[in-house]
C-alpha positions in Angstrom: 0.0 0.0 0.0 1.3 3.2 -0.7 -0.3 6.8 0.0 -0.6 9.8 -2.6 -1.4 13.5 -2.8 -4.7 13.1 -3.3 -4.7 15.7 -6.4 -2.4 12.9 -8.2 -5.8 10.4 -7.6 -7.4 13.0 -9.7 -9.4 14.9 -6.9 -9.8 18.7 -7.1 -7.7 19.4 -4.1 -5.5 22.2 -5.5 -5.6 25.4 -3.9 -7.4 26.4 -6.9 -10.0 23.9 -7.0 -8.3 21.8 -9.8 -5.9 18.5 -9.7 -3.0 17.5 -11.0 -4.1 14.2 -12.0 -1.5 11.5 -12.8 -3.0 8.1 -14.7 -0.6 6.1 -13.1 -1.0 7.0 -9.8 -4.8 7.0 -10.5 -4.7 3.8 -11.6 -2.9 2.6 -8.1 -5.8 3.7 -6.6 -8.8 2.5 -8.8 -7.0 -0.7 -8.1 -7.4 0.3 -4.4 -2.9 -0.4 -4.1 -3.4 3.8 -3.0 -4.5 5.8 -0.6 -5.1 9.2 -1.2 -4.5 12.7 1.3 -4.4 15.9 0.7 -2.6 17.5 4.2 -3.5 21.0 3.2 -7.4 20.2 3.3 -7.1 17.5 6.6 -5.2 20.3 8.4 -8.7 22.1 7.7 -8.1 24.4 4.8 -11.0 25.1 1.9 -11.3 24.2 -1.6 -9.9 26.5 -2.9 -7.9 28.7 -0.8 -5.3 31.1 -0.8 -2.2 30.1 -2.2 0.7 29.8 0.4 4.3 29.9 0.7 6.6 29.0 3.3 8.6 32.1 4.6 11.7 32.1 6.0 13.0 28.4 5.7 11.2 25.3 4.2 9.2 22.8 5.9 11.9 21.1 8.6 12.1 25.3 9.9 8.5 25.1 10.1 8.4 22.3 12.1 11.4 23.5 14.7 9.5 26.7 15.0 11.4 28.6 13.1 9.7 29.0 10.1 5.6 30.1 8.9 3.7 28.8 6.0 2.2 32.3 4.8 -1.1 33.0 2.4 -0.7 35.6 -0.2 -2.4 38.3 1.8 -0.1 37.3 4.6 -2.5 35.5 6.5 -0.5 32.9 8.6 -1.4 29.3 7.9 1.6 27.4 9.8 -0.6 25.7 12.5 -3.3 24.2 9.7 -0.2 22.7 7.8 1.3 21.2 10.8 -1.7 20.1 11.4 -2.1 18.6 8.3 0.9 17.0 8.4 0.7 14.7 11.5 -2.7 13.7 10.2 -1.0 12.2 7.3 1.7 11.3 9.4 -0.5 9.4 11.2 -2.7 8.1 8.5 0.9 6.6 6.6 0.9 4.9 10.1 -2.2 3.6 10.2 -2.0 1.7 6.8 1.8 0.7 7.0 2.4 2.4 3.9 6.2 1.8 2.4 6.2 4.8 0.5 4.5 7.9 -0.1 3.9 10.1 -3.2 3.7 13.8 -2.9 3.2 17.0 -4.8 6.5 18.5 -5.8 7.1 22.4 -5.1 4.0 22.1 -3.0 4.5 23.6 0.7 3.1 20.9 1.7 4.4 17.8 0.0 7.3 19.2 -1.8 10.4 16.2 -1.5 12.9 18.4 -3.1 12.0 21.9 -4.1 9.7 24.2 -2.9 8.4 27.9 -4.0 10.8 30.4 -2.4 8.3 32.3 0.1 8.0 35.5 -2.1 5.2 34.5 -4.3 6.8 35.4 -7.9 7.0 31.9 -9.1 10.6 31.3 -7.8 11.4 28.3 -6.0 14.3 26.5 -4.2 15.5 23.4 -2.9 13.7 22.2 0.2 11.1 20.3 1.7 7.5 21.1 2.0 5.9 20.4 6.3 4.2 17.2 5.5 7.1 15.8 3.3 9.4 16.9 6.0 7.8 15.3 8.8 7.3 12.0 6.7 11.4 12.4 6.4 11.9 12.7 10.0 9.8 10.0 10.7 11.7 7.5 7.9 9.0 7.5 5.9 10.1 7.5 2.0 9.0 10.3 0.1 8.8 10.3 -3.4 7.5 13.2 -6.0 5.6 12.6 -9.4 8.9 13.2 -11.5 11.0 10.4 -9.6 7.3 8.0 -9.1 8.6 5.8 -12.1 12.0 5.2 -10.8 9.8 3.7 -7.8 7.3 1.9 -10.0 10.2 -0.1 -11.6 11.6 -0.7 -8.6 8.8 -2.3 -7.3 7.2 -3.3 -10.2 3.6 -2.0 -9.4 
């Protein structure tokens, strides 16, 4: 069993209201092998919502504290993203899922690069909360542009 970003599954999670559907990762769960989570909306945030950055470090600051995930009109999100993030935590638990699947660039489930925190498209290298947590926990974490390396490693 593995768990997703639920936008991959092909549900209109986005911040925007839209997905970012992948067929192969849908596929894992029509054939019920995935389990989908969106941290962003478990942590209790709308459909859509304000897009948000992380200011002043990337996800592993955010969880030491030092560190806020921040809206566009600076309205400070940090404790709905943490939140989000040890539900997942604790979901990946729950289903003794090997790997999960997250949404690069994403301030939530970015594995490797995140937007910069100045909203003008930048990003940088970095982990988003959830995908930091997951880390810190041992959890693999993989994006959608390193998912196939996985799927032929474990030839799902």
């Amino acid at each position: 069993m593995i768990v997703v970003s639920a936008c991959f599954a092909g549900f209109d999670v986005k911040y925007n209201g839209s997905n970012n559907v992948n067929l192969k990762i849908k596929k894992l769960f029509d054939e019920k092998k995935a389990i989908p989570v969106c941290p962003e909306v478990m942590g209790g945030l709308s459909i859509p919502r304000e897009p948000a950055e992380i200011v002043g470090g990337d996800g592993d600051d955010v969880l030491d504290g030092r560190a806020k995930v921040m809206t566009n009109t600076s309205k400070d999100v940090t404790e709905q993203f943490l939140k989000g993030a040890y539900d997942t935590l604790k979901t990946v638990k729950e289903v003794g899922a090997s790997v999960v699947v997250l949404k690069e660039r994403s301030p939530s489930c970015g594995s490797t690069m995140i937007y910069s925190g100045e909203f003008n498209g930048s990003k940088r290298p970095g982990n988003g909360v959830t995908a930091a947590l997951l880390k810190r926990n041992g959890i693999r974490v993989v994006s959608e542009e390193n998912f196939l390396e996985y799927l032929e490693e474990q030839e799902l």
